[in-house]
TORPA-4810 file (N, C-alpha, C, O; in nm, 3 decimals):
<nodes>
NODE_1_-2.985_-16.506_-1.249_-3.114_-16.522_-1.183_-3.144_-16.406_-1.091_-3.259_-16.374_-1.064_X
NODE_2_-3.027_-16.336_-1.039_-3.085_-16.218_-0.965_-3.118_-16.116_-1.005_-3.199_-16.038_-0.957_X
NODE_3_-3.029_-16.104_-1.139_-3.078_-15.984_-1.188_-3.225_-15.966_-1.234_-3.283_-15.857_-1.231_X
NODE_4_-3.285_-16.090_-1.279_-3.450_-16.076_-1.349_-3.549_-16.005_-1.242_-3.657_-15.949_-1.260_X
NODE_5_-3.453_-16.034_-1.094_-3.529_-16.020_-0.966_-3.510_-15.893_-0.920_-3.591_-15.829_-0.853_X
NODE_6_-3.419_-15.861_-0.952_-3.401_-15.695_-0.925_-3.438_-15.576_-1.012_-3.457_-15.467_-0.960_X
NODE_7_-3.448_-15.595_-1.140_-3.571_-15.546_-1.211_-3.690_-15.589_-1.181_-3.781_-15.507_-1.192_X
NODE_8_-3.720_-15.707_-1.142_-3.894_-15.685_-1.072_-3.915_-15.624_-0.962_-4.033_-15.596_-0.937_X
NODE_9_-3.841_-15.596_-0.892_-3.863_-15.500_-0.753_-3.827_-15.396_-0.782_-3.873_-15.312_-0.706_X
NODE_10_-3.736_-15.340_-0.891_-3.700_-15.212_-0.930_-3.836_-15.170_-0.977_-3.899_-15.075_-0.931_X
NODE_11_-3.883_-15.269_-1.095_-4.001_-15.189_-1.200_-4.121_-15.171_-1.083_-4.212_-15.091_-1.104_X
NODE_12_-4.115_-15.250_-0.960_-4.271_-15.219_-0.896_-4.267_-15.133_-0.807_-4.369_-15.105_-0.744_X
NODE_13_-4.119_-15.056_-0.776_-4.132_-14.960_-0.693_-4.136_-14.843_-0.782_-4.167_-14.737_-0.727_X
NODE_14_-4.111_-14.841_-0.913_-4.123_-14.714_-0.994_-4.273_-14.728_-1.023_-4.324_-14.617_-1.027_X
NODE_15_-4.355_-14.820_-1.044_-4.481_-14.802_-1.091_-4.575_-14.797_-0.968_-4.694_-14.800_-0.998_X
NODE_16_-4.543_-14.789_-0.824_-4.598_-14.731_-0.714_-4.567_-14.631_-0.701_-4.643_-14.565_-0.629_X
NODE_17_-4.451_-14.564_-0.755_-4.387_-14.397_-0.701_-4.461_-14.317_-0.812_-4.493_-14.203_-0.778_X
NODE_18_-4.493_-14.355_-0.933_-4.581_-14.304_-1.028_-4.731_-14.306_-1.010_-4.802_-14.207_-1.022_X
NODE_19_-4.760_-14.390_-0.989_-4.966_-14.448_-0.932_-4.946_-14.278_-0.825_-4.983_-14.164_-0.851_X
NODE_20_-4.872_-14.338_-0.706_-4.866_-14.252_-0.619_-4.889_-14.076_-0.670_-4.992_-14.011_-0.652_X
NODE_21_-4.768_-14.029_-0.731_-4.748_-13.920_-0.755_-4.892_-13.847_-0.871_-4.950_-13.739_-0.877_X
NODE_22_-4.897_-13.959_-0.937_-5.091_-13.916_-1.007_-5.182_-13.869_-0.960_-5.237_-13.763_-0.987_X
NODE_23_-5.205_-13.945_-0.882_-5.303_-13.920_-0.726_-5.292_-13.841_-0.677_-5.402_-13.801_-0.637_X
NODE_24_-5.165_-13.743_-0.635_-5.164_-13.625_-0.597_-5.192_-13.534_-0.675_-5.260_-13.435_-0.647_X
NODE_25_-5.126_-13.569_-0.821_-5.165_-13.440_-0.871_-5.254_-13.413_-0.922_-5.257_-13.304_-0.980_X
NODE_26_-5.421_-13.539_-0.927_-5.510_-13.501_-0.956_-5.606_-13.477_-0.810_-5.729_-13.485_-0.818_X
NODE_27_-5.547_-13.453_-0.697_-5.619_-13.415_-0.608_-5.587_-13.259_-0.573_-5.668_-13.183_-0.520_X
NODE_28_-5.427_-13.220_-0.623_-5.358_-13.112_-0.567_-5.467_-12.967_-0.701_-5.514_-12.857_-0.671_X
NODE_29_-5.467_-13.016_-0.794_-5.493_-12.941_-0.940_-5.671_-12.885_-0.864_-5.683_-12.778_-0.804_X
NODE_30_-5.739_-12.941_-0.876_-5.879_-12.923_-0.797_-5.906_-12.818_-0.704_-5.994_-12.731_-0.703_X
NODE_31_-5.771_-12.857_-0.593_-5.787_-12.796_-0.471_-5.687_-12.609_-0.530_-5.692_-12.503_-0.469_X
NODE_32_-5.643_-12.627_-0.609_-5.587_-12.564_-0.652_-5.685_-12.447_-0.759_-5.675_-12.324_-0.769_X
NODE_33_-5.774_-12.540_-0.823_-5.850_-12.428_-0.931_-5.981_-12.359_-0.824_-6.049_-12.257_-0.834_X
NODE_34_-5.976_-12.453_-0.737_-6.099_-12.403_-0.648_-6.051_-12.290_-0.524_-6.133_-12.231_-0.454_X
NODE_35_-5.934_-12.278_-0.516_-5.852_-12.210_-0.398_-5.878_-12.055_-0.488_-5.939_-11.963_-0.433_X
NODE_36_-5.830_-12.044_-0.610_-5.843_-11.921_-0.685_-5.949_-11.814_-0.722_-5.938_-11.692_-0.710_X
NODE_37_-6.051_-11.880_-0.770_-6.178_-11.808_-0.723_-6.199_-11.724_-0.575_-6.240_-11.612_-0.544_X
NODE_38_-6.136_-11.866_-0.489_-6.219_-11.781_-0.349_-6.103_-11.701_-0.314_-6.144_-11.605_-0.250_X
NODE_39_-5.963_-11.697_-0.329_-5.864_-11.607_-0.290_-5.907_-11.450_-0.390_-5.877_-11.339_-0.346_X
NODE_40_-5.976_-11.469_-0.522_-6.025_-11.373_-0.621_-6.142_-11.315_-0.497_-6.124_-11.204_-0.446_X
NODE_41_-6.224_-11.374_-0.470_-6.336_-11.316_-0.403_-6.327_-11.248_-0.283_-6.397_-11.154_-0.245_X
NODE_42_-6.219_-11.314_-0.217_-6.161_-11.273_-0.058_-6.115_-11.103_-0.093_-6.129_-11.011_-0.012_X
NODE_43_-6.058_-11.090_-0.231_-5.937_-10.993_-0.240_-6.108_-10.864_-0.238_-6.140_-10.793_-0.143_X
NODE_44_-6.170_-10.875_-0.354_-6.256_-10.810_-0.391_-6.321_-10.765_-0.294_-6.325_-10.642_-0.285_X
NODE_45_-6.401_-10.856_-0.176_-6.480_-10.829_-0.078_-6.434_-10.721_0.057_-6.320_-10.701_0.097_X
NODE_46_-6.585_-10.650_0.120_-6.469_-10.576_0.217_-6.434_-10.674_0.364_-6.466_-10.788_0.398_X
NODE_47_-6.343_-10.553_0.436_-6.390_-10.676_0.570_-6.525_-10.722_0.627_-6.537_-10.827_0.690_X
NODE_48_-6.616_-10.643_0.604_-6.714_-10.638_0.707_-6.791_-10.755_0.657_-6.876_-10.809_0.728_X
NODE_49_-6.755_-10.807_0.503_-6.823_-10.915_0.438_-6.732_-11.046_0.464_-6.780_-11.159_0.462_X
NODE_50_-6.570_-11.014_0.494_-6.531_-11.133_0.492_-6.493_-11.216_0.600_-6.411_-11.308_0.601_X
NODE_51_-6.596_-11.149_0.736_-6.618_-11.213_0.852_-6.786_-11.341_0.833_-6.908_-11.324_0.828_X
NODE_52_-6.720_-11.423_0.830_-6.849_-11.543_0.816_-6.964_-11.573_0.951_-6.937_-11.601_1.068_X
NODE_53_-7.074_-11.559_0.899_-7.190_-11.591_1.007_-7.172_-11.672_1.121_-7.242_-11.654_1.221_X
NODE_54_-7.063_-11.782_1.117_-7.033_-11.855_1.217_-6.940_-11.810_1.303_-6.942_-11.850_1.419_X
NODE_55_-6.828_-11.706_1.251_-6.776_-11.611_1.340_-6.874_-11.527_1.426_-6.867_-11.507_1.547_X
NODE_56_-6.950_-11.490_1.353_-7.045_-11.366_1.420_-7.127_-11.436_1.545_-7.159_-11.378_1.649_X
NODE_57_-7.153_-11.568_1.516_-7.236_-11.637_1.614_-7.174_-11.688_1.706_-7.253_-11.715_1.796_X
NODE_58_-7.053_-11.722_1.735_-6.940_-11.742_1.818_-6.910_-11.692_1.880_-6.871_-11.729_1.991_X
NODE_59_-6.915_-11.528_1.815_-6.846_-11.397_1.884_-6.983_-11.381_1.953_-6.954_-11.305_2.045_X
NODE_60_-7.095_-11.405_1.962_-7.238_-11.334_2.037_-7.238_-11.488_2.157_-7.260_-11.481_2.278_X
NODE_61_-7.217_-11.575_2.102_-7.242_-11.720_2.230_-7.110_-11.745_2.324_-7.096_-11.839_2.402_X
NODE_62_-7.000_-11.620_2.295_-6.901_-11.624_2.385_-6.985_-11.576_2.490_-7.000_-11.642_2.593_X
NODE_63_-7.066_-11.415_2.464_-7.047_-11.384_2.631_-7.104_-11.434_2.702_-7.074_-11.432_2.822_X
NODE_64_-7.262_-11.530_2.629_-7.337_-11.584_2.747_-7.306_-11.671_2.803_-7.367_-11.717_2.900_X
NODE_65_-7.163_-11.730_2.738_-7.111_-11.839_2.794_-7.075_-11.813_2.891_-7.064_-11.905_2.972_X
NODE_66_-7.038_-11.675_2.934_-6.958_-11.659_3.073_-7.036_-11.622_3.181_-6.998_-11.587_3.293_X
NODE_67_-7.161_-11.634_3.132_-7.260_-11.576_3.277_-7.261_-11.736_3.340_-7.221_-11.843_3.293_X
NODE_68_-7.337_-11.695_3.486_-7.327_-11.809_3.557_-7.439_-11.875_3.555_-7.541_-11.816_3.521_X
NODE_69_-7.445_-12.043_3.600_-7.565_-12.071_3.604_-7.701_-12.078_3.648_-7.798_-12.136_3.599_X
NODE_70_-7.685_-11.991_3.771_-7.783_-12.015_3.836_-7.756_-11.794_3.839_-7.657_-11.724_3.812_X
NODE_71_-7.901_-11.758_3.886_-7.892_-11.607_3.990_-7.790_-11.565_4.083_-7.728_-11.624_4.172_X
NODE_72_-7.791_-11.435_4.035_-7.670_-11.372_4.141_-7.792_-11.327_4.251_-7.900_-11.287_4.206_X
NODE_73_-7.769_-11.335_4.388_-7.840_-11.239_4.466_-7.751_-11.101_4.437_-7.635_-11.064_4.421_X
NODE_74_-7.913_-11.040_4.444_-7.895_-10.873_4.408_-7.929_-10.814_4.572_-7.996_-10.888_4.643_X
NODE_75_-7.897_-10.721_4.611_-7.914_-10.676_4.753_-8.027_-10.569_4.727_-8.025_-10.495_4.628_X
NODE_76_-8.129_-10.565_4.829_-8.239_-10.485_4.810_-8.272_-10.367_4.830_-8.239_-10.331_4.943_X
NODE_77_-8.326_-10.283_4.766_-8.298_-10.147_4.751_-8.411_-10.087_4.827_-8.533_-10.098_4.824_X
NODE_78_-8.325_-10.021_4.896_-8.394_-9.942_5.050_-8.447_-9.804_4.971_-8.379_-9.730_4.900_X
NODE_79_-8.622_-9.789_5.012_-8.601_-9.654_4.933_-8.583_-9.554_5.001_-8.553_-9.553_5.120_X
NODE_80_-8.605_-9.427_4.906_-8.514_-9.277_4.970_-8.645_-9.263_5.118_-8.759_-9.311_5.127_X
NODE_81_-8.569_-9.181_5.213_-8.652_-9.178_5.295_-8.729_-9.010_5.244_-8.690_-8.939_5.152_X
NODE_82_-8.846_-8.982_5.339_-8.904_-8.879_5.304_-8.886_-8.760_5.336_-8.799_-8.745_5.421_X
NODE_83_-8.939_-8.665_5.298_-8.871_-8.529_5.318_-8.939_-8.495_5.463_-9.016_-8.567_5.527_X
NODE_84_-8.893_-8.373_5.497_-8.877_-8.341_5.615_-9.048_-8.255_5.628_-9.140_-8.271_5.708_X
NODE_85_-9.034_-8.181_5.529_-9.221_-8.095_5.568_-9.323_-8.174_5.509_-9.438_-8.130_5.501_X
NODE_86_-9.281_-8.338_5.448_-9.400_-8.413_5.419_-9.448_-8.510_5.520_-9.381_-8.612_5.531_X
NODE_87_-9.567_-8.495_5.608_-9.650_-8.563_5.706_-9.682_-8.694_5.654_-9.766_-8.691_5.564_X
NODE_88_-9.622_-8.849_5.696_-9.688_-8.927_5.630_-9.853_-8.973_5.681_-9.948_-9.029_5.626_X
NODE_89_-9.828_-8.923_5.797_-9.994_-8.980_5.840_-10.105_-8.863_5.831_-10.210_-8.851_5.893_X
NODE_90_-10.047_-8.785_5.737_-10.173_-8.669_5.665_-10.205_-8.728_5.522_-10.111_-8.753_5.446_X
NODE_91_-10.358_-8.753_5.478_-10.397_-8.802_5.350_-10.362_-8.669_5.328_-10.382_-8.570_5.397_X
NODE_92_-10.294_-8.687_5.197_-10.271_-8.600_5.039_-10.389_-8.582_5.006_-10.407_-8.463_4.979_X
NODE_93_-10.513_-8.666_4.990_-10.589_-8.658_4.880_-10.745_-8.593_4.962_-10.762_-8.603_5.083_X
NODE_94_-10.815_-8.548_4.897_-10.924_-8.490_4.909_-11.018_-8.519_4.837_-11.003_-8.492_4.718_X
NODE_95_-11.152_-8.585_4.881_-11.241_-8.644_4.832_-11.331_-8.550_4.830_-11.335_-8.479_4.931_X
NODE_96_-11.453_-8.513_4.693_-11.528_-8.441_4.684_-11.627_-8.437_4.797_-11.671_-8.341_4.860_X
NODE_97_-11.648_-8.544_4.805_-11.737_-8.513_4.956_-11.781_-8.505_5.102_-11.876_-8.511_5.180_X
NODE_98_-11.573_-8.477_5.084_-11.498_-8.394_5.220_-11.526_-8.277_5.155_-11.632_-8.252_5.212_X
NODE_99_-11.508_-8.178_5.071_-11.557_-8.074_5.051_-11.624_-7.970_5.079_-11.616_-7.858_5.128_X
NODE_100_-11.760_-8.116_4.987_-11.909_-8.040_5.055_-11.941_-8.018_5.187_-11.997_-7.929_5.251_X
NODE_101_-11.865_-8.168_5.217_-11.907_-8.112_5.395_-11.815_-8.008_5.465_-11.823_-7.974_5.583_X
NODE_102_-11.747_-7.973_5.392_-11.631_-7.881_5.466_-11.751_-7.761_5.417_-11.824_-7.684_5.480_X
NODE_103_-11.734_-7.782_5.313_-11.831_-7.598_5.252_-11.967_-7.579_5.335_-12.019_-7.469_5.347_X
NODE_104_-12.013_-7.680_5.382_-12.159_-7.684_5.451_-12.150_-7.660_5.591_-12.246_-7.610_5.650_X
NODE_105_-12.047_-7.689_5.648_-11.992_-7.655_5.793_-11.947_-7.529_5.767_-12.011_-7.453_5.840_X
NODE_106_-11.864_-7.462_5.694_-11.836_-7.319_5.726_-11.984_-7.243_5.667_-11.985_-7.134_5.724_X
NODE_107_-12.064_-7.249_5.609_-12.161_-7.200_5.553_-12.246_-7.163_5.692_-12.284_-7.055_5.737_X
NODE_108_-12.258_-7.280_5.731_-12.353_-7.318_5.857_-12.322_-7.216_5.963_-12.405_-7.142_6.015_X
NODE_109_-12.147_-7.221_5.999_-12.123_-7.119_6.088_-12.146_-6.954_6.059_-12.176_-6.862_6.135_X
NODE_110_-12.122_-6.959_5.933_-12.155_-6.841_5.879_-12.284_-6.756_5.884_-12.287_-6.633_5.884_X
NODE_111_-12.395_-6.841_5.888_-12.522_-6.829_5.890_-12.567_-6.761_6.049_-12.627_-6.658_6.082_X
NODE_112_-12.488_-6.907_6.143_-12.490_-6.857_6.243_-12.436_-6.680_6.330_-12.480_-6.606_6.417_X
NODE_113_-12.336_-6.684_6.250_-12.249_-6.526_6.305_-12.327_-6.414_6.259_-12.334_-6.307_6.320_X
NODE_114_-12.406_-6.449_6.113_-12.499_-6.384_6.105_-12.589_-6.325_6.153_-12.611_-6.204_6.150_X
NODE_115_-12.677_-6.453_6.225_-12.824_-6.408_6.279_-12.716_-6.420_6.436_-12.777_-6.422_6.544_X
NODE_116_-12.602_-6.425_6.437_-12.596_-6.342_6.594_-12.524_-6.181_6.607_-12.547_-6.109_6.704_X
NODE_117_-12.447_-6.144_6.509_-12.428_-6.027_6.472_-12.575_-5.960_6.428_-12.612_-5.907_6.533_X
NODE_118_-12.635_-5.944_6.369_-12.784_-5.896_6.345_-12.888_-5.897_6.475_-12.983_-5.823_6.501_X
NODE_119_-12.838_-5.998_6.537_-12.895_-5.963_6.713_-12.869_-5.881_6.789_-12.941_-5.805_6.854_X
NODE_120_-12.707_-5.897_6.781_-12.659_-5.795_6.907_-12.654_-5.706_6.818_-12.623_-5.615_6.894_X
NODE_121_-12.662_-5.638_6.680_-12.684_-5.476_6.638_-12.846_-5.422_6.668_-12.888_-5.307_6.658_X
NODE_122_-12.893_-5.501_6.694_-13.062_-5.507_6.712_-13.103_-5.464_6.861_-13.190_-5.381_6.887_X
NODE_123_-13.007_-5.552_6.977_-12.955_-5.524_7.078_-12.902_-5.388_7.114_-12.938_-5.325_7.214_X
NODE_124_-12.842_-5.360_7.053_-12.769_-5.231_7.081_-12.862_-5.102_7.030_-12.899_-5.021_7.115_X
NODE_125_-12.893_-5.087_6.906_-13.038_-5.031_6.884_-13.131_-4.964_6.970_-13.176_-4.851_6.988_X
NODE_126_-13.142_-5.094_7.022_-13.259_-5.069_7.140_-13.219_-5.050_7.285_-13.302_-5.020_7.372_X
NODE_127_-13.061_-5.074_7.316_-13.020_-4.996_7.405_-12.999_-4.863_7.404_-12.984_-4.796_7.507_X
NODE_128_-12.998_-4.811_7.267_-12.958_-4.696_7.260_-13.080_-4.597_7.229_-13.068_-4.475_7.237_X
NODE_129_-13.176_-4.651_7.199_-13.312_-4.561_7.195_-13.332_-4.558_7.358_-13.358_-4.456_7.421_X
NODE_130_-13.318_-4.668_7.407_-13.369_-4.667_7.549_-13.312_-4.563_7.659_-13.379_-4.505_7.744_X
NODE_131_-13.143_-4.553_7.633_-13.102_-4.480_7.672_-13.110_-4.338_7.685_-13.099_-4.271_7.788_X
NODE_132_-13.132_-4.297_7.560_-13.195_-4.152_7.454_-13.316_-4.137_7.513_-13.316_-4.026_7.566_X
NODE_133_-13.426_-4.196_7.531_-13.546_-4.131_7.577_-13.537_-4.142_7.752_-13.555_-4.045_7.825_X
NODE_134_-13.518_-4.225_7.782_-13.537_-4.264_7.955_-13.402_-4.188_8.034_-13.419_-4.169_8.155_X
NODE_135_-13.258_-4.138_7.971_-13.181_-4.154_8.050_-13.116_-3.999_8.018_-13.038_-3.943_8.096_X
NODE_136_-13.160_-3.942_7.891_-13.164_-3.839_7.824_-12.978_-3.878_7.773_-12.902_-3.785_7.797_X
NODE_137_-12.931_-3.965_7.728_-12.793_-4.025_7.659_-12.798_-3.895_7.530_-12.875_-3.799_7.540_X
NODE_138_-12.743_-3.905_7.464_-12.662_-3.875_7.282_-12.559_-3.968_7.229_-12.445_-3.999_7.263_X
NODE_139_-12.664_-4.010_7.103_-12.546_-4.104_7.005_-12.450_-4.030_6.960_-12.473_-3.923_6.903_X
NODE_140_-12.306_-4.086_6.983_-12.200_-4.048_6.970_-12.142_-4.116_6.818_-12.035_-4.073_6.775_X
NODE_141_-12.202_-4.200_6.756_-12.182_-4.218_6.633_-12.196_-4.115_6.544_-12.312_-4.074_6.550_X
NODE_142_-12.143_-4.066_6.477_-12.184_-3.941_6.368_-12.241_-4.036_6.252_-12.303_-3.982_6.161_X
NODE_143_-12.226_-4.154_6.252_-12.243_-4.225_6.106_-12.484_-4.271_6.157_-12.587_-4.279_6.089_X
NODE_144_-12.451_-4.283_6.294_-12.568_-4.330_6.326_-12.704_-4.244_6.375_-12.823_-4.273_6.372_X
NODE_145_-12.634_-4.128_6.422_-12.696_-3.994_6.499_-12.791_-3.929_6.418_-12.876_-3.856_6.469_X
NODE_146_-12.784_-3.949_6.291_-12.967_-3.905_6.229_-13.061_-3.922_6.261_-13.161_-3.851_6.265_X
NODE_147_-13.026_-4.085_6.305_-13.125_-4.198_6.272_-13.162_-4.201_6.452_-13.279_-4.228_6.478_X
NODE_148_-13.090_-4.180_6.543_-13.095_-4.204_6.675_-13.233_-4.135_6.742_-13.295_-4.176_6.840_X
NODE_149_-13.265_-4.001_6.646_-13.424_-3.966_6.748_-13.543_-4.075_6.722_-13.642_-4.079_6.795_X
NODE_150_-13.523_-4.159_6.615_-13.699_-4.263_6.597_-13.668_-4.385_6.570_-13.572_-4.434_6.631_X
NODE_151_-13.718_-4.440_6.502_-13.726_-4.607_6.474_-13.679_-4.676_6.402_-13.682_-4.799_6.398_X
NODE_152_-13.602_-4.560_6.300_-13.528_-4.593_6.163_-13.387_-4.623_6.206_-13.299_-4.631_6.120_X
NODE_153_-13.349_-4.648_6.384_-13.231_-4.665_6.386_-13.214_-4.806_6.415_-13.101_-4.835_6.455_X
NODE_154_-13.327_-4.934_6.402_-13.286_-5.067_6.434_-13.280_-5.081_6.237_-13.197_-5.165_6.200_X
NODE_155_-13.335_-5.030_6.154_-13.272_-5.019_6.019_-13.081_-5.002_5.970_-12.990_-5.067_5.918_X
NODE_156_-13.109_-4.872_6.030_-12.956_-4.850_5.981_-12.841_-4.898_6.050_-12.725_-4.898_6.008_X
NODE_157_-12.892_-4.946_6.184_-12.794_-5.026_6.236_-12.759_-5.124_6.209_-12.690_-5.189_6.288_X
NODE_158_-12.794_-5.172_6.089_-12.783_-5.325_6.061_-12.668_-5.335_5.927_-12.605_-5.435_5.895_X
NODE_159_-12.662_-5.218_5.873_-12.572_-5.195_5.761_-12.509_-5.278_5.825_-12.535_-5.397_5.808_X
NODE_160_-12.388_-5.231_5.932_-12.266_-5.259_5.965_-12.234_-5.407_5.950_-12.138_-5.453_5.888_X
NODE_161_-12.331_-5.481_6.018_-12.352_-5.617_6.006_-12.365_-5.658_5.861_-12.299_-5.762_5.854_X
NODE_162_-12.403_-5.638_5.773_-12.474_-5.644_5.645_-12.330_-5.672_5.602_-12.294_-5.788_5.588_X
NODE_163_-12.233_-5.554_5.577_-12.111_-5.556_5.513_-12.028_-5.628_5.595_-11.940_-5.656_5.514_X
NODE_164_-11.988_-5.687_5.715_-11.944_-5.775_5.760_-11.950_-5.894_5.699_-11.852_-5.954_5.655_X
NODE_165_-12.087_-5.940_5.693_-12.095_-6.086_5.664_-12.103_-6.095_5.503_-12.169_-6.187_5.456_X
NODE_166_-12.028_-5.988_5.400_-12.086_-5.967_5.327_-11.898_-6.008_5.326_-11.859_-6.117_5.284_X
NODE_167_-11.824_-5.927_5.366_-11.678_-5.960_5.389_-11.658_-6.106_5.408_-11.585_-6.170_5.332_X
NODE_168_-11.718_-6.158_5.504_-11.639_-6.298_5.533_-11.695_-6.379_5.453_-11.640_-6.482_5.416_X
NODE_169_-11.816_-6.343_5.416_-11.820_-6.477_5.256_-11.725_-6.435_5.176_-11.640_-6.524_5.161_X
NODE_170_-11.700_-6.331_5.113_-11.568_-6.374_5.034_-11.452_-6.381_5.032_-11.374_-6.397_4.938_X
NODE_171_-11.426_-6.362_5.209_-11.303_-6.405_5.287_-11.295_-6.625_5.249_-11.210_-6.703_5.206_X
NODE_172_-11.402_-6.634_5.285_-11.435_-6.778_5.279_-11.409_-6.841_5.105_-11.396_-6.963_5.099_X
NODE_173_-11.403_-6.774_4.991_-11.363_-6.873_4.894_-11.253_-6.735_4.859_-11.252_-6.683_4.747_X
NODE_174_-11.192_-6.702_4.937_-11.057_-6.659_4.856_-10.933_-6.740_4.804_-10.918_-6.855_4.844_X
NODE_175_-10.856_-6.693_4.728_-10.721_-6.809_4.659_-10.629_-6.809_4.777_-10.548_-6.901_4.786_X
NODE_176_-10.633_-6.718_4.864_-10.506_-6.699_4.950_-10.558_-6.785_5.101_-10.633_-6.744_5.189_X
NODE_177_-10.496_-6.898_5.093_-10.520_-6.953_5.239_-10.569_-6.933_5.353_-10.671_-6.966_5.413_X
NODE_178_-10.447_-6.852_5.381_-10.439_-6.732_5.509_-10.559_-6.633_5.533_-10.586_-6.603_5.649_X
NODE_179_-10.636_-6.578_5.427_-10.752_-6.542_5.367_-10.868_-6.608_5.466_-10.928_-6.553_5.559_X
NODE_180_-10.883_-6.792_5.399_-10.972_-6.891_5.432_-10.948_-6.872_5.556_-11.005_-6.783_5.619_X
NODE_181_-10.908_-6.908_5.580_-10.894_-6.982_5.763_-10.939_-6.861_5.841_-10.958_-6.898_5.956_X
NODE_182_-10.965_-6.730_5.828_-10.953_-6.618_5.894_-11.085_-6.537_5.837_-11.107_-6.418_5.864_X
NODE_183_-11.190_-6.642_5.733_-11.328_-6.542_5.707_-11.431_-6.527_5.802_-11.537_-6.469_5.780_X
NODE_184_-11.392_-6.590_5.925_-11.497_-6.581_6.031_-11.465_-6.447_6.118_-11.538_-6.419_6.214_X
NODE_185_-11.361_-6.371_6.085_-11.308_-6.271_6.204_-11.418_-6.106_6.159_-11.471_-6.044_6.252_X
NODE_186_-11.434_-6.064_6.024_-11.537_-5.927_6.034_-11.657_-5.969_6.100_-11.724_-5.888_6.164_X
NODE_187_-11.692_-6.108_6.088_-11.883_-6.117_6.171_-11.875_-6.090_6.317_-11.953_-6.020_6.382_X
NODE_188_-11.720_-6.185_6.379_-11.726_-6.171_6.506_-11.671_-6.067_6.591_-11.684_-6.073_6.713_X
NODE_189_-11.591_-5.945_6.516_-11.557_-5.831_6.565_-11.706_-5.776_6.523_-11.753_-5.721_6.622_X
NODE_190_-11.779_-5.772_6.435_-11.932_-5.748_6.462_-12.010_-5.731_6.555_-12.071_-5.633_6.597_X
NODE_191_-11.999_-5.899_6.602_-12.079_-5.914_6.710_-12.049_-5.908_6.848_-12.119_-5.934_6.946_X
NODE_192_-11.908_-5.862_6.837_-11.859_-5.811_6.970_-11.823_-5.711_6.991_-11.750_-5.718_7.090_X
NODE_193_-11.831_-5.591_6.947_-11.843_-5.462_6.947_-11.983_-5.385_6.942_-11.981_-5.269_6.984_X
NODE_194_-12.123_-5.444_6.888_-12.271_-5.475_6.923_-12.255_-5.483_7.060_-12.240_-5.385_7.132_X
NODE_195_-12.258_-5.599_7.098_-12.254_-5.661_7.240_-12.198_-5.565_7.324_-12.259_-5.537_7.427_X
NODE_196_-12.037_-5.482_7.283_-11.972_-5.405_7.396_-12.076_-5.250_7.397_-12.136_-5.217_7.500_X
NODE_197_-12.083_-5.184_7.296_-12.178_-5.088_7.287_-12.312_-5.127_7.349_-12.360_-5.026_7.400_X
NODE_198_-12.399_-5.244_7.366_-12.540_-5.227_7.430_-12.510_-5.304_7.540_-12.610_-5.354_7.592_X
NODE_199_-12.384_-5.334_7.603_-12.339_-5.338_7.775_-12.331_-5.228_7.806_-12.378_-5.190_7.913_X
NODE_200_-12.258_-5.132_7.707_-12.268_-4.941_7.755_-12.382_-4.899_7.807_-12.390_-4.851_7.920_X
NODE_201_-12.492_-4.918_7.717_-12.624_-4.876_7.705_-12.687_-4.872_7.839_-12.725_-4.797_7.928_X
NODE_202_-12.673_-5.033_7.794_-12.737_-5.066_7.938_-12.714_-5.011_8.087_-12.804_-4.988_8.168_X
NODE_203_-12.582_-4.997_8.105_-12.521_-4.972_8.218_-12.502_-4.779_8.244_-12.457_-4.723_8.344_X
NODE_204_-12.567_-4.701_8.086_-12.544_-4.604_8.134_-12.686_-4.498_8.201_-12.802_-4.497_8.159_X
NODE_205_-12.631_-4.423_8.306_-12.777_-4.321_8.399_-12.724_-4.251_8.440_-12.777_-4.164_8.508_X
</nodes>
């Protein structure tokens, strides 16, 4: 009686160790024909192909992973200070009609040095005829002394003036600065050397 019993537990552990071992090898065979292709494809491919998109996206969501969550304070940037020959409370800029009025103010003075240089040579003129007939004087100008016996000398006295103001206008739009600022000086050595010559006049007997 035991033996019938020990072949039935013999035969059902051999026909579980068999079921069993089937099962593997129709799961192992599969994994097996499908492993070959892709180990074929792996071999063929280069590296740069046999890094997968989900690597690549892993490798790019590492670094932002490491920033923090919130803002870093950044410290604020002081700017450069300014140079030494730049004036900040001088405007840079120049408006056209600062210009005009600049050009209309020196014009204006200009006009003026004019009709006062053309005075005092007019002045002097007539000190010097006056002198010449009433005081019995001689013009000591050689440039003027033609003209000194008659009437033709409030004419030619005026050249001088003439080319003066003839100078400081184009002292007045020259390129050279130093130039500008300094076109008022032939009218008024003009008109003060007029002036010193018919104080002579006057004062001489």
């Amino acid at each position: 009686m035991l033996l019938p019993i020990a072949l039935l537990l013999i035969h059902s552990q051999i026909a579980t160790n068999l079921s069993l071992s089937a099962e593997k090898a129709a799961i192992s065979v599969p994994a097996a024909i499908s492993a070959a292709p892709n180990m074929a494809d792996a071999e063929n491919s280069s590296p740069a192909e046999a890094v997968s998109p989900d690597a690549a996206t892993s490798s790019a969501v590492e670094p932002s992973a490491a920033l923090p969550d919130a803002p870093v304070p950044v410290a604020p940037v002081t700017p450069a200070a300014p140079m030494a020959y730049l004036n900040p409370g001088k405007q840079m800029k120049i408006s056209v009609g600062e210009l005009i009025a600049e050009n209309r103010r020196k014009l204006f003075i200009w006009k003026g040095l004019a009709i006062a240089s053309s005075g005092a040579a007019t002045l002097d003129a007539w000190s010097t005829r006056r002198a010449i007939t009433t005081d019995g004087a001689q013009e000591l100008n050689p440039l003027l002394r033609p003209f000194a016996g008659n009437a033709s000398l409030y004419a030619a006295i005026q050249v001088g003036p003439l080319l003066m103001d003839y100078a400081g206008r184009k002292m007045m739009y020259s390129r050279h600065s130093w130039v500008r600022h300094m076109w008022w000086i032939p009218q008024s050595a003009s008109f003060a050397s007029s002036i010193f010559c018919a104080t002579h006049n006057l004062a001489y007997h």
